[in-house]
C-alpha positions as CSV (number, residue, x, y, z in Angstrom):
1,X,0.0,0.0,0.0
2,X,1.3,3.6,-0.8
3,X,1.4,6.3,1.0
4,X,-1.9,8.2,1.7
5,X,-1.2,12.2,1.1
6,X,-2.6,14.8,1.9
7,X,-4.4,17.5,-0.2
8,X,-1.7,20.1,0.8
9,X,0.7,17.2,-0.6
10,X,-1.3,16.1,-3.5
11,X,-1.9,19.8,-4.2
12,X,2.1,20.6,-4.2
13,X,2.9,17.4,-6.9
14,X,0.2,18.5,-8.9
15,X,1.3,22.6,-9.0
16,X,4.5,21.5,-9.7
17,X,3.3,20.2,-13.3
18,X,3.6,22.6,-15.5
19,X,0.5,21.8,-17.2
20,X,0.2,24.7,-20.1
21,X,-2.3,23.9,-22.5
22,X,0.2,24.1,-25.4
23,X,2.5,21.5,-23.5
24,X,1.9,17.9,-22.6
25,X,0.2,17.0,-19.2
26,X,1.5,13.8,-19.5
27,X,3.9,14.1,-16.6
28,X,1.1,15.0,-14.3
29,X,-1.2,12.2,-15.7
30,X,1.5,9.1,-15.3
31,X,1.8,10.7,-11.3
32,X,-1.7,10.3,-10.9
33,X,-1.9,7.3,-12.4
34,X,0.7,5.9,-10.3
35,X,0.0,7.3,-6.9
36,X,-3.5,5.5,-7.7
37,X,-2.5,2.4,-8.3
38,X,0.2,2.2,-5.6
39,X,-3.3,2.2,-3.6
40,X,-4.8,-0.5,-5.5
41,X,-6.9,1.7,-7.8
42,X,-7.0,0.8,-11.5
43,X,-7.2,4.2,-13.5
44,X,-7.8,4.7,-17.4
45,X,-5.9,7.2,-19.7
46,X,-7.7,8.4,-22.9
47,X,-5.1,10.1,-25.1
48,X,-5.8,12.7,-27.9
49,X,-5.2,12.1,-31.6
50,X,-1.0,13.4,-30.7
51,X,-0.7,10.9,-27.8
52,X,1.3,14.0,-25.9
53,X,-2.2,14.5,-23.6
54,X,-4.3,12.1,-22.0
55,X,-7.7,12.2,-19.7
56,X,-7.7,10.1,-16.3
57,X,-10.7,8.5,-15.1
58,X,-11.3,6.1,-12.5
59,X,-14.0,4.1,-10.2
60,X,-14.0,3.0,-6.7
61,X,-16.9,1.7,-4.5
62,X,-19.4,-1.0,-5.7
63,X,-18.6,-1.7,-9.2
64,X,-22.8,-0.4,-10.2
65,X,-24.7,2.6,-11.7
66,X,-25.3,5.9,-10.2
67,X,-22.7,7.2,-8.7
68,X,-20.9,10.6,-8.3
69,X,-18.2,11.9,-10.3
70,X,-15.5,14.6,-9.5
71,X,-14.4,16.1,-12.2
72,X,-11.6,18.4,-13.2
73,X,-9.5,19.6,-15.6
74,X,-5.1,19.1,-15.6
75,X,-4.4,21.9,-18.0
76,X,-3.4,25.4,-16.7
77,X,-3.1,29.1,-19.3
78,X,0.6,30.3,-19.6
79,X,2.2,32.7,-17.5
80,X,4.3,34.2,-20.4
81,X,4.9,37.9,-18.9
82,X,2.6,38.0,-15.8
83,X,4.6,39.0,-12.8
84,X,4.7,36.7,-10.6
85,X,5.9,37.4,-6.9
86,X,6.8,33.8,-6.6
87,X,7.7,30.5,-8.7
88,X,4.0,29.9,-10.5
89,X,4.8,26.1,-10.2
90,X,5.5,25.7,-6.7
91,X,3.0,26.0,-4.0
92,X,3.8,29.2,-1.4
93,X,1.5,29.9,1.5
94,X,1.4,33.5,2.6
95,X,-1.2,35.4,4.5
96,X,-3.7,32.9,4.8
97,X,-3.3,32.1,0.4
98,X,-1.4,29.0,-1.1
99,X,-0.1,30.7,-4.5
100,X,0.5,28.9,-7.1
101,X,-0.3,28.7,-11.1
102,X,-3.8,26.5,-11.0
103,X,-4.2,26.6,-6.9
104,X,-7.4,28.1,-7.9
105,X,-8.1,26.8,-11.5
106,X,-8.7,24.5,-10.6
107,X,-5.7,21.9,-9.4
108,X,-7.0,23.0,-6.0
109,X,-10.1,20.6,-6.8
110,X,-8.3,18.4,-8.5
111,X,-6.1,17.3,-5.3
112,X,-9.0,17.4,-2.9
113,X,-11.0,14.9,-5.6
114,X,-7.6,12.6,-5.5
115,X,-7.8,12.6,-2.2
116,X,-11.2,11.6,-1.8
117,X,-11.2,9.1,-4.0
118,X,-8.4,7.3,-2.1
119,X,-10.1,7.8,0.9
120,X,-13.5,6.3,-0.5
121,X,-11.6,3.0,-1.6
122,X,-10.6,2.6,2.3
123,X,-14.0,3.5,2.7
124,X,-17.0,0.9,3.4
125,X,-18.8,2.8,0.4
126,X,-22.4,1.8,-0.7
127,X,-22.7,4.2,-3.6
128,X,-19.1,4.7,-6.2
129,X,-17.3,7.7,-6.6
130,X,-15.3,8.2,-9.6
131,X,-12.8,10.9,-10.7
132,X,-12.4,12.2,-14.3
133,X,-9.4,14.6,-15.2
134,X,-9.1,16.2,-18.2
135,X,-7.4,18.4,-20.7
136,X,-7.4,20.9,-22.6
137,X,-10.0,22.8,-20.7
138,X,-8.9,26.1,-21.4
139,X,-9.0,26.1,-24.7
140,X,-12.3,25.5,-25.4
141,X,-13.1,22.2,-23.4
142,X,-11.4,20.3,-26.1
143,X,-10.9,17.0,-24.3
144,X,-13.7,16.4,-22.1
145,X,-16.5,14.9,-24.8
146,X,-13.8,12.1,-25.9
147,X,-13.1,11.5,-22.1
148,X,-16.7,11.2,-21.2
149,X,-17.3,9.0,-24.2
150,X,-14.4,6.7,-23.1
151,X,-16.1,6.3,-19.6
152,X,-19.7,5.0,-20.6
153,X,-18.1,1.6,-21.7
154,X,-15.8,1.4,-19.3
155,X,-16.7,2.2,-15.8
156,X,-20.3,1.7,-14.9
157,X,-22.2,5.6,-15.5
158,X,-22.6,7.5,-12.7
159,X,-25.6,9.7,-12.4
160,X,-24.1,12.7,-11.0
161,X,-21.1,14.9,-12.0
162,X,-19.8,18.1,-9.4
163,X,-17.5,20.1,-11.8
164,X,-15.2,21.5,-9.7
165,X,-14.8,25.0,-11.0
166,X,-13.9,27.8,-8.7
167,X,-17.2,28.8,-7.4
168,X,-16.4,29.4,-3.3
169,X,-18.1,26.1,-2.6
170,X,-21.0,27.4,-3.9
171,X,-24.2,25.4,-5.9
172,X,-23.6,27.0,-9.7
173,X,-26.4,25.4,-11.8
174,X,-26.0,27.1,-15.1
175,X,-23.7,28.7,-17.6
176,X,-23.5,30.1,-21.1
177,X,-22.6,28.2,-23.8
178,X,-20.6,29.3,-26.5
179,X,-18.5,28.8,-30.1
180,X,-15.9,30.8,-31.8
181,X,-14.3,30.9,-35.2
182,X,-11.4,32.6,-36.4
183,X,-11.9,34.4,-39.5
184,X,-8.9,35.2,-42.2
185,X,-10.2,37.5,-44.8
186,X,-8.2,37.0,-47.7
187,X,-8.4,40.4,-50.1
188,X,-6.7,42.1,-52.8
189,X,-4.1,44.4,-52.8
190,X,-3.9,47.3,-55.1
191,X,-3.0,51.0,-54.4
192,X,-5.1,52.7,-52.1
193,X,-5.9,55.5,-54.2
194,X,-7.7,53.5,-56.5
195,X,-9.3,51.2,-54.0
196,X,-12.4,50.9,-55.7
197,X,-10.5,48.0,-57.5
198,X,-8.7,46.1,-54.8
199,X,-10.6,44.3,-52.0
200,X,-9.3,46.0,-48.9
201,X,-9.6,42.7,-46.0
202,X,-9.9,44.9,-43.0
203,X,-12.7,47.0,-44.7
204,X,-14.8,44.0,-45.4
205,X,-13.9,42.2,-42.3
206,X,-15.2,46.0,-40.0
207,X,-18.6,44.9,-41.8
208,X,-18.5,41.7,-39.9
209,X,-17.1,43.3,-37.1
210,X,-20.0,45.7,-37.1
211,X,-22.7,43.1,-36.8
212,X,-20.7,42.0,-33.9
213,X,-21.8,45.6,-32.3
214,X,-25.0,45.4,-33.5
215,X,-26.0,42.0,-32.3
216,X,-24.8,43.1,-29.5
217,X,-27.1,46.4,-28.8
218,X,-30.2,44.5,-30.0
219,X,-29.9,42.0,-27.7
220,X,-28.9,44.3,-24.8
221,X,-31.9,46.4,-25.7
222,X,-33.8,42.9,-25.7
223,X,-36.1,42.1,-22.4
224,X,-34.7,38.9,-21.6
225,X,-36.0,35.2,-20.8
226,X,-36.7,34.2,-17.2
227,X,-33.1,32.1,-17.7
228,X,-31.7,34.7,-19.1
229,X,-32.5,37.1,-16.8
230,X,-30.6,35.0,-14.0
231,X,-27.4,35.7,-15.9
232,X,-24.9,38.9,-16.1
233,X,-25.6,40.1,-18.8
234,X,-28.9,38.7,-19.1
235,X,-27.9,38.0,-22.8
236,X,-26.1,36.5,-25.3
237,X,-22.5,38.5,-26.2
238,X,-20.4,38.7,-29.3
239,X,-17.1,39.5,-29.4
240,X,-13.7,40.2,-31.1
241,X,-10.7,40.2,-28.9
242,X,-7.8,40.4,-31.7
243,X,-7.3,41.6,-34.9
244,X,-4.3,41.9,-36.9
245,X,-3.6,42.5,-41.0
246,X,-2.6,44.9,-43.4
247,X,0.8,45.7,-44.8
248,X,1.3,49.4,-45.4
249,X,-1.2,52.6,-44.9
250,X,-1.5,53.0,-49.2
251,X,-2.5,49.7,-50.1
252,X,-5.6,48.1,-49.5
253,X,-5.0,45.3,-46.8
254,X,-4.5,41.8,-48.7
255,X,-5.2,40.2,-45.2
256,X,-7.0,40.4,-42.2
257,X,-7.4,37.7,-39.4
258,X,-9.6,38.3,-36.4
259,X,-11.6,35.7,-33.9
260,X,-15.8,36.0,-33.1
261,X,-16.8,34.2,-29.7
262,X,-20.2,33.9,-28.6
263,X,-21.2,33.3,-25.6
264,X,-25.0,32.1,-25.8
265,X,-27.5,32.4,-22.5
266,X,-29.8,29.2,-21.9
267,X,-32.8,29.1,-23.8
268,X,-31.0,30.6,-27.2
269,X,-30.6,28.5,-30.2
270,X,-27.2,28.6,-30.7
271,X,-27.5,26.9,-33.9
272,X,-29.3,29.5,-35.0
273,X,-26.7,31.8,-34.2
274,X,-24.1,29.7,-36.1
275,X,-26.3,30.4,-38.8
276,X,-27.1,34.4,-38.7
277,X,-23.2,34.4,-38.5
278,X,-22.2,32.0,-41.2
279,X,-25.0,33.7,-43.3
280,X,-23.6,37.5,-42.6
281,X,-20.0,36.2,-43.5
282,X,-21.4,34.5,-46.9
283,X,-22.9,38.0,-47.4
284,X,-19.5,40.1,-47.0
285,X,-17.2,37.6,-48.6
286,X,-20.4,37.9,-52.0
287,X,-19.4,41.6,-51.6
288,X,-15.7,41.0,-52.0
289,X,-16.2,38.2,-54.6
290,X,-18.8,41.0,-56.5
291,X,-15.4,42.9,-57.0
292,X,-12.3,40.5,-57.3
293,X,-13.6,37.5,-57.9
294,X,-10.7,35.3,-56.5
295,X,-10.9,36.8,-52.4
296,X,-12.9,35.3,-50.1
297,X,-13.5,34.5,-46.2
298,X,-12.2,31.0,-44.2
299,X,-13.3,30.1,-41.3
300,X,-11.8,28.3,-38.5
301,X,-13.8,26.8,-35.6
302,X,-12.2,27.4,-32.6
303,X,-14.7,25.4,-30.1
304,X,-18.0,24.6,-29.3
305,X,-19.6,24.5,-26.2
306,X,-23.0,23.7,-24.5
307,X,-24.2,25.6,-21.8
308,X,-24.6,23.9,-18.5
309,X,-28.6,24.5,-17.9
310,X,-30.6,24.6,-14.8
311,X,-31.9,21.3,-13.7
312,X,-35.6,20.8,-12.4
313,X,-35.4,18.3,-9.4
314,X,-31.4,17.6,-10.3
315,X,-29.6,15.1,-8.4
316,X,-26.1,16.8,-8.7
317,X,-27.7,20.2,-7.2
318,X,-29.3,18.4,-4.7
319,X,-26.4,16.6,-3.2
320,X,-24.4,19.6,-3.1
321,X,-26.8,22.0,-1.7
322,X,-27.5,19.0,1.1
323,X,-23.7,19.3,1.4
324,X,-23.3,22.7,1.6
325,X,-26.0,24.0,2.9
326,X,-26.1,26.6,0.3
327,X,-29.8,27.2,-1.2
328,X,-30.0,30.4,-3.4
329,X,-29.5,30.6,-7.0
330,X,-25.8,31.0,-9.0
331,X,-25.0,30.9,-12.5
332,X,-22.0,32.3,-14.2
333,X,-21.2,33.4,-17.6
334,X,-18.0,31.7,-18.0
335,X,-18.0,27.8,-19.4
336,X,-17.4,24.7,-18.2
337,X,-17.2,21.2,-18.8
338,X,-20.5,20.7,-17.0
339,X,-22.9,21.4,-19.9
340,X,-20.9,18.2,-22.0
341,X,-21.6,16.4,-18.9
342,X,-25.1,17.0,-19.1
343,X,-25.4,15.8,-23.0
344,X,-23.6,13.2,-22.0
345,X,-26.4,12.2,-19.9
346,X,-25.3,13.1,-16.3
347,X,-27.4,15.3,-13.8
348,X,-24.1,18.1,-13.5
349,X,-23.7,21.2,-11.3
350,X,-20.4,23.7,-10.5
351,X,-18.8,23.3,-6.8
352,X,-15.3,24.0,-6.1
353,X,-12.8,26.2,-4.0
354,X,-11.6,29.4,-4.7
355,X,-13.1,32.8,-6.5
356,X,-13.3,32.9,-10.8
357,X,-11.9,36.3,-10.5
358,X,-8.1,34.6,-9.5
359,X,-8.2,32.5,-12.3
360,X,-5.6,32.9,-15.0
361,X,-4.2,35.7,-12.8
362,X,-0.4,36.6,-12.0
363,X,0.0,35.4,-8.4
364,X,-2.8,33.4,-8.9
365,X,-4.2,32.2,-5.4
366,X,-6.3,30.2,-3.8
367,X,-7.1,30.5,-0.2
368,X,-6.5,28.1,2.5
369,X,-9.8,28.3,4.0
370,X,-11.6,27.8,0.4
371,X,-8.9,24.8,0.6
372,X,-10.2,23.7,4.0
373,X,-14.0,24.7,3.2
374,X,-13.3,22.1,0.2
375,X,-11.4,19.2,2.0
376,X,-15.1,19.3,4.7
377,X,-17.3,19.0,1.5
378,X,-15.2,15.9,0.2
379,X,-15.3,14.6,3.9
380,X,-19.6,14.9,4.1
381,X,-19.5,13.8,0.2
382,X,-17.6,10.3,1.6
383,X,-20.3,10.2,4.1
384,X,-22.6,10.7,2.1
385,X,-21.8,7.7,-0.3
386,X,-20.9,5.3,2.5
387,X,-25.0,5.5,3.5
């Protein structure tokens, strides 16, 4: 038998990962992996099409239906020129705050589900827990549909998922959805003072960019749905965070390249959205094409993401509210793995330590009583399951 850590200790091994979404979390996954089985738990890896990432899931308790899942992500955001006080990838406690790059987002979770998990398979359980970890998270919740696919068959489907997001331990049961694209606008370059004859990219791609705007007045100016309402902003956003193209100031631009996000309340079609987008850009690039035939528009997609949506009667919110004690309404406008959860087929709802607004932060923290606060939830969750 191995030796049991704490979530301090599981919390250190796991910081000390440097888990960037452009790297491999590999490292961090064989660790796992191993400090698992020196306990006698069999885990599963689900690698990506580059083999350089994997997913971690694994079961303990009666080998049945309907359990509860923790579930996390591995992967991190850089911190290429944040200043950092202290080494992001080592754990430093200070005033009461255990600093750290993903203390908050969300490794903090992460070791507190390890730990439980161990402790439920010491544990006389009467209802499984399982533990999924997975990656690329950050950049648009990339590896979680493959990871939850690679469960179903595999361990026996549990009927509750706590994603364990930073929300201060609190009961989050909804979120936006979203999808982004990026766009490159490929035009033609000619002299700008005859510019009636070239196809100037940044021009054409301001037109898109202005139905960003404008989608985004009409639905401010909108009087929002009763789930809508619950959210700020009580409706759907567009936007454009970079742009870049252009080669000098007296010819028209040959290129421009620029990203659309969306981030879709509950209760919009975001299909239908895809498709008032993807129509507006077939509109712009037929006003290029009208001139030079040969430009045109490509698009990229970037992700695609359901929102997590407010269960009636849900079994996940019900277990943590019993757990926590926490009974008024949260939803945030950030995403999460949850809603993939949910069309998976899992009752899902958003519980972990720490506050959203230190994520992806220089001197990113997480608090050692959110870290305690968490370690008594996964102590009453083990309870809980034992009957």
């Amino acid at each position: 038998m191995g030796e049991r850590l704490t979530p301090r200790e599981i919390l250190d091994k796991l910081v000390g990962f440097p888990t960037v979404s452009r790297d491999s979390n590999l490292p961090l996954i064989e660790w796992v992996d191993d400090y698992l089985k020196g306990h006698g738990i069999e885990a599963h890896r689900h690698y990506d099409e580059t083999n350089e990432k994997a997913a971690l899931f694994a079961h303990v308790g009666p080998w049945e239906e309907g359990g509860v899942v923790l579930s996390g992500h591995t992967d991190v955001v850089p911190v290429d020129g944040q200043p950092w006080g202290t080494d992001p990838f080592s754990v430093v406690e200070k005033d009461g705050k255990l600093f750290g790059r993903g203390t908050c987002d969300m490794k903090g979770f992460d070791a507190l589900a390890i730990w439980a998990l161990v402790e439920g398979h010491y544990s006389d359980l009467r209802r499984p827990l399982q533990l999924a970890l997975s990656y690329d998270e950050e950049i648009g919740c990339l590896g979680a549909p493959p990871m939850i696919r690679a469960m179903q068959p595999i361990v026996p489907k549990a009927s509750a998922v706590i994603v364990g997001e930073p929300s201060m331990m609190q009961a989050v049961t909804g979120h936006k959805g979203g999808f982004g694209y990026h766009l490159h606008v490929q035009g033609f370059e000619v002299h700008s003072s005859i510019l009636h004859t070239g196809v100037n990219a940044i021009l054409y791609g301001a037109k898109i960019i202005e139905w960003v705007n404008e989608m985004n007045a009409a639905n401010m100016a909108a009087e929002p749905g009763e789930i809508a309402a619950m959210f700020d902003p009580p409706f759907t956003t567009l936007h454009v965070g970079t742009i870049k193209g252009g080669t000098a100031h007296n010819i028209t631009a040959k290129d421009c390249w620029f990203g659309v996000d969306f981030r879709v309340v509950p209760g919009d079609d975001v299909e239908d959205w895809r498709k008032r987008f993807l129509a507006k850009v077939a509109e712009v690039e037929a006003m290029m094409q009208a001139v030079v035939p040969e430009t045109r528009i490509s698009l990229e997609e970037r992700f695609q993401l359901p929102g997590l949506v407010p269960e009636e009667n849900g079994e996940a919110e019900s277990i943590v509210r019993r757990l926590t004690g926490d009974n008024a309404s949260h939803v945030v406008s950030y995403g999460t793995e949850g809603g993939q959860f949910q069309e998976g087929g899992y009752s899902a709802v958003i519980c972990g330590p720490g506050d959203i607004a230190q994520a992806h932060q220089p001197n990113e923290y997480l608090t050692v009583a959110q870290f305690e606060a968490g370690q008594g939830f996964m102590a009453r969750l083990l309870d809980l399951l034992r009957g």
